[in-house]
N, C-alpha and C positions, 0 to 999 in steps of 0.2 A: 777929297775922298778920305774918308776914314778907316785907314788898315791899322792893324795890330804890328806898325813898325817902329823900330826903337833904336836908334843909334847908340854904340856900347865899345868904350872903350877900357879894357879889362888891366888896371894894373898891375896885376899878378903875373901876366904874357908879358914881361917886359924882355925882348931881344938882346942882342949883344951890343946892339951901337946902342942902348939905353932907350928903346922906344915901345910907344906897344902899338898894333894894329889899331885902328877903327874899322867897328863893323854893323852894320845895319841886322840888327834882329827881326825875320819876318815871322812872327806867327801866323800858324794857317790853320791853329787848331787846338785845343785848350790842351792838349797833349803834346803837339810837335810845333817845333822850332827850327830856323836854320839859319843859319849865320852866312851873310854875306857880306865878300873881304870888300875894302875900298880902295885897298893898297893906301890908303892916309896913313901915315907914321907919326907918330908925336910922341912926347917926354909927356908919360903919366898925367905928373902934375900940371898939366897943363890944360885936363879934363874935366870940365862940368859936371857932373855926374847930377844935376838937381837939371839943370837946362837944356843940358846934350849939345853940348858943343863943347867948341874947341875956347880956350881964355885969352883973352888981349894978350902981350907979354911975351907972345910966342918968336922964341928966337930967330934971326933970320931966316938963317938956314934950312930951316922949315918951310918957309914962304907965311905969309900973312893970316892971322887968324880967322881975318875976312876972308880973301880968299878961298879958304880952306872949308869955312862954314858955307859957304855959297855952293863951293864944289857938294859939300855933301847935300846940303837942298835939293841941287842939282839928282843927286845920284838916287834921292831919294824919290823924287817925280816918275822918274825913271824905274824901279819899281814898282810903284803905284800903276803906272802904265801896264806894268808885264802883269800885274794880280789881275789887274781888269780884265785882262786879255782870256788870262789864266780863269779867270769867272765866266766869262760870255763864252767859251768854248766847251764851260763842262770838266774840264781838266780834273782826274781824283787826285794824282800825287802834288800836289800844285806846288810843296817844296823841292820834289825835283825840278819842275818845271821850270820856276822862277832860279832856281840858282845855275838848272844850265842855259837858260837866255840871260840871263844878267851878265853883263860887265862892265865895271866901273868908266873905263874909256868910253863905251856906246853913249852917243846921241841919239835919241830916239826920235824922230821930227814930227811924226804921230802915230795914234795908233794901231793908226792904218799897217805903218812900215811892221809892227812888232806881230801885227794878226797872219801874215804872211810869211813867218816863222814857221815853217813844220813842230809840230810837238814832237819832241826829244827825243831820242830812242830809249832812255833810262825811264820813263813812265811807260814804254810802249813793254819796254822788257818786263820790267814788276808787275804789269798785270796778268801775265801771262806763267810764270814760271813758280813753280807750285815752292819749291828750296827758295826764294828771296822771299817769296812772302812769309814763309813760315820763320825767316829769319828776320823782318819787319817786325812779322808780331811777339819774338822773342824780345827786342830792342821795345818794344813799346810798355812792356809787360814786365823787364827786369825790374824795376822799382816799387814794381806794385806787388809784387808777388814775393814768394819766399826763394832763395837757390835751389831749394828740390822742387819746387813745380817748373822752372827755370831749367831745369837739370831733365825733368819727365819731356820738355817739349823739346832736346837736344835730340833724347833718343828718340823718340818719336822720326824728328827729321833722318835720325842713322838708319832706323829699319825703315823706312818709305825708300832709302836709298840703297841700300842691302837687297831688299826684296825687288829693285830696279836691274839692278846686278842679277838676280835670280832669275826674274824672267825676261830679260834682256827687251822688255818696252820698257818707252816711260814711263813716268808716273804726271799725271797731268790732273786739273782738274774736274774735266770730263772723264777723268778713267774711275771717278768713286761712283761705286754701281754693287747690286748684290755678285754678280760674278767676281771682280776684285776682291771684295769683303772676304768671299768663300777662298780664291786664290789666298790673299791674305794673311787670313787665317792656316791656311794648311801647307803655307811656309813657316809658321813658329811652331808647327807639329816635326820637320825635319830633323 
């Protein structure tokens, strides 16, 4: 299968015992990204960065660059598996999904075992709760936009949550209706 995954090991994150993370890059979308750890440690320089692996040479103590490259194959199948899952089910956030089913230790034995997974509660929560989303599409948007439209969509979130406060329901997204609008409204006339 063809996913938009990419092993990445960043030497700029180099830790205190001189190492840096590897981590599988899933794209799930020409916008979002999300990095999933493997707990693999290695000394920078000892990173592919044209091949995506790990280089022969690799000190003992590390364990074998074979090894290591195997593991990450490994972890990458593994993956692959959960996106499928995460496709055949419809899933929208599919980076939550996959990074809270992923773990580098899990064996997957099929895909069977992985479809049998309940979907998350962190996808169940985001599509429901009007402040994470509004705060999704701040995070989506900071780059593309300027600090004060960046700035307009903060307050926005504060008076949806002021005006929450004022009339002590929530604000959901079944509650945008002309009655609301009218409420709304004749809360910034106070």
């Amino acid at each position: 299968m063809l996913l938009p995954l990419k092993a990445i090991c960043d030497g700029k994150k180099i830790r205190r015992d001189g190492t840096s993370l590897v981590h599988i890059q899933y794209c799930y979308s020409s916008d979002h990204r999300t990095l999933l750890n493997t707990e693999i440690a290695i000394p920078p320089e000892y990173w592919n960065k044209k091949k995506l692996c790990i280089l022969n040479g690799l000190p003992a103590t590390y364990d074998s660059s074979d090894n290591l490259n195997k593991e990450l194959i490994r972890i990458i199948r593994n993956i692959e598996d959960i996106v499928e899952v995460a496709n055949k089910r419809q899933v929208e956030d599919k980076g939550s999904f996959v990074k809270e089913v992923f773990s580098p230790k899990a064996t997957f034995t099929s895909i069977e075992t992985i479809e049998q997974i309940p979907i998350p509660s962190i996808a169940k929560k985001t599509a429901g709760d009007i402040y994470s989303q509004i705060d999704n599409y701040i995070i989506s948007k900071e780059k593309k936009v300027t600090k004060a439209t960046v700035n307009i969509f903060k307050t926005m979130k504060g008076h949806l949550s002021a005006f929450k406060k004022y009339s002590k329901k929530p604000v959901t997204f079944q509650s945008f209706d002309y009655n609301f609008l009218r409420r709304f409204h004749s809360f910034f006339d106070i």
